[in-house]
C-alpha positions in Angstrom: -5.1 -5.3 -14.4 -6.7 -1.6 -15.5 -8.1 -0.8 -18.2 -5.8 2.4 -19.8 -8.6 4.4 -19.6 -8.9 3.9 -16.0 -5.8 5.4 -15.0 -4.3 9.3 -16.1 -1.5 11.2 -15.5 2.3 9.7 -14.0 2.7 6.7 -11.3 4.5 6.7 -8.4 7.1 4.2 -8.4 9.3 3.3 -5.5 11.6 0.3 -5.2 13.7 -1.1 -2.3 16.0 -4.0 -1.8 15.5 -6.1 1.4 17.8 -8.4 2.6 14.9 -11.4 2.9 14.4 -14.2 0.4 11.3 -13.1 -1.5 9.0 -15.7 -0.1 9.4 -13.8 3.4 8.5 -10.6 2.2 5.6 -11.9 0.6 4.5 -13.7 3.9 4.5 -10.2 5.7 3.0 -8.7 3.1 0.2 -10.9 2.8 -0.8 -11.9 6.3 -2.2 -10.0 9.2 -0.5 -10.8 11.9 2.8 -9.7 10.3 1.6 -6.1 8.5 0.0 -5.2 12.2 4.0 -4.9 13.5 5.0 -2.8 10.0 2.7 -1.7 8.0 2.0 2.2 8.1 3.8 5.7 8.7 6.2 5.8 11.3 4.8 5.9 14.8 1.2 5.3 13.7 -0.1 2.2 15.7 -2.6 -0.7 13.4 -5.7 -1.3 15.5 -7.5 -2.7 13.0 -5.9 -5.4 10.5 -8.0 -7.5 7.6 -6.5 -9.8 4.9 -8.8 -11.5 2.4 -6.3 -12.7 -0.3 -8.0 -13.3 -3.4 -9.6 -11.3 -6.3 -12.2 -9.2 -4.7 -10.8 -9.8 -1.5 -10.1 -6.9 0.5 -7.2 -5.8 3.2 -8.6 -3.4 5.4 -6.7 -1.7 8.2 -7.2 0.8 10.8 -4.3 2.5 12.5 -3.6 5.7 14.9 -1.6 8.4 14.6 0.8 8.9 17.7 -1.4 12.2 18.6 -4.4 10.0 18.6 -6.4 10.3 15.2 -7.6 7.3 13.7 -7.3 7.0 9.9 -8.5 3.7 7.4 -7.6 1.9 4.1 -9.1 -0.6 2.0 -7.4 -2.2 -1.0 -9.8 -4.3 -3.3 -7.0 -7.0 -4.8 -7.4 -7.7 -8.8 -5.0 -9.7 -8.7 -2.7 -12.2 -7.1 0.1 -14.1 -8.4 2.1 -15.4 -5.4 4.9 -14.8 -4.5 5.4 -12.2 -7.5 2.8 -9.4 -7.7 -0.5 -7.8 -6.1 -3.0 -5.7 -7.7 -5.3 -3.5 -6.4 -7.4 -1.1 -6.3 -6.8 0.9 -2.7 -8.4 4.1 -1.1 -8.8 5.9 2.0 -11.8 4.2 4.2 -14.3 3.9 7.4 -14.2 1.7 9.8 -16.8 -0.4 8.0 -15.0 -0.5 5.0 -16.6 2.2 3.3 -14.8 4.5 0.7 -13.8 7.9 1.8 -11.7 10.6 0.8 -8.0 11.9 1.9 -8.8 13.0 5.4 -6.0 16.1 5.0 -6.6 16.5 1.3 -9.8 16.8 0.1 -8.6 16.5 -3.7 -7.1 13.4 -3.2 -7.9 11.1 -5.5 -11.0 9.0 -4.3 -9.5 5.4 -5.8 -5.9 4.8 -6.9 -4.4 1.6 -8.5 -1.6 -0.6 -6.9 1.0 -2.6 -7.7 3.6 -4.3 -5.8 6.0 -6.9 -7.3 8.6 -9.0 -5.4 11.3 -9.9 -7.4 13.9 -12.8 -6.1 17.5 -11.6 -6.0 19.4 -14.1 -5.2 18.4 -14.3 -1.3 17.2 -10.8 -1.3 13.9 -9.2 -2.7 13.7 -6.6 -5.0 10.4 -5.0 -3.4 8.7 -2.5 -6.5 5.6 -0.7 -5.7 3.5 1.8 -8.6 0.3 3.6 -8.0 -1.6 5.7 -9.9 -4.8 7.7 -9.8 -8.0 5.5 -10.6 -10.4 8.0 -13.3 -9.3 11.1 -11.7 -10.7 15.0 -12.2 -7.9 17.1 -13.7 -7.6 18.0 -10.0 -7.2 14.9 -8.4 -4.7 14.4 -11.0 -2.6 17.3 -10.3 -3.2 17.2 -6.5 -2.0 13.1 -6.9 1.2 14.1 -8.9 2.0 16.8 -6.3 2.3 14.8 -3.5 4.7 11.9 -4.8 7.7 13.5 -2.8 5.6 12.8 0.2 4.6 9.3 -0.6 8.4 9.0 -1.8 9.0 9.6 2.2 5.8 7.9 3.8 6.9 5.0 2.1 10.5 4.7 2.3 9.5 5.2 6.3 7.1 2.0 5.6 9.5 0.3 3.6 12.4 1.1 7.1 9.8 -0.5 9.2 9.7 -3.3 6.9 13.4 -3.5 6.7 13.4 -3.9 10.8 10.5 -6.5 11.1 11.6 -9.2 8.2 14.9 -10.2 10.5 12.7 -10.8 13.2 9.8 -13.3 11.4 13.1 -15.6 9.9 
């Protein structure tokens, strides 16, 4: 997990209940050929989908928007505790894997930390996801902060897409 001093400023939380048992969820969550149908903003397509699940492993993905640009992510797990929680250290990307920043927002943080915990309910999951900016400028910081109402919606459109694949892996 960070350090304290890694991380400044509020996290992003977001939670949603899916109606899965959580060892499902974690399966799509964790393997390729399930986050290639879900994973992403609505109407973006994954070309490009790479699971290495351990610490120091990666997931890297490539995906196109639905007027043709291509944009990447990496996420560098710290650490896995199946089927309850992923940690990780995620940022914008190349194709080979190389760190980049925010391709629309140049003050983007460069690195932020993840996690996402799956939480049985019963036969449902209680899917929780945090982030936060990894040793952020004063800038990145603010710029992060300001655009949680838009993470709020990219991944509740994530999260829909979710909702619509799990029924279909059972």
């Amino acid at each position: 997990m960070a350090a304290a001093s890694e991380t400044v400023g509020k996290e992003f939380v977001i939670e949603r209940v899916f109606d899965a048992p959580r060892d499902l969820v974690w399966e799509a969550f964790t393997r390729a050929e399930h986050l290639k149908h879900w994973w992403g903003p609505k109407g973006f397509k994954i070309f490009h989908c790479q699971i290495d699940l351990r610490p120091g492993g990666i997931f890297h993905y490539g995906m196109q928007s639905p007027t043709g640009n291509e944009m990447w992510g990496k996420w560098i797990f710290r650490e896995i505790v199946r089927p309850e929680r992923l940690a990780y250290a995620f940022s914008f990307s190349d194709k080979d894997g190389g760190l980049t920043r925010h391709p629309m927002a140049p003050t983007w943080p460069a690195e932020m930390l993840g996690t996402t915990t799956f939480i049985a309910q019963g036969g449902k999951t209680l899917l929780r996801n945090t982030a936060s900016a990894l040793n952020p400028t004063e800038e990145e910081r603010e710029t992060f902060e300001a655009g949680f109402a838009g993470m709020d919606a990219g991944f509740n459109a994530t999260w829909d897409q979710l909702a619509t694949y799990l029924p279909k892996m059972a």
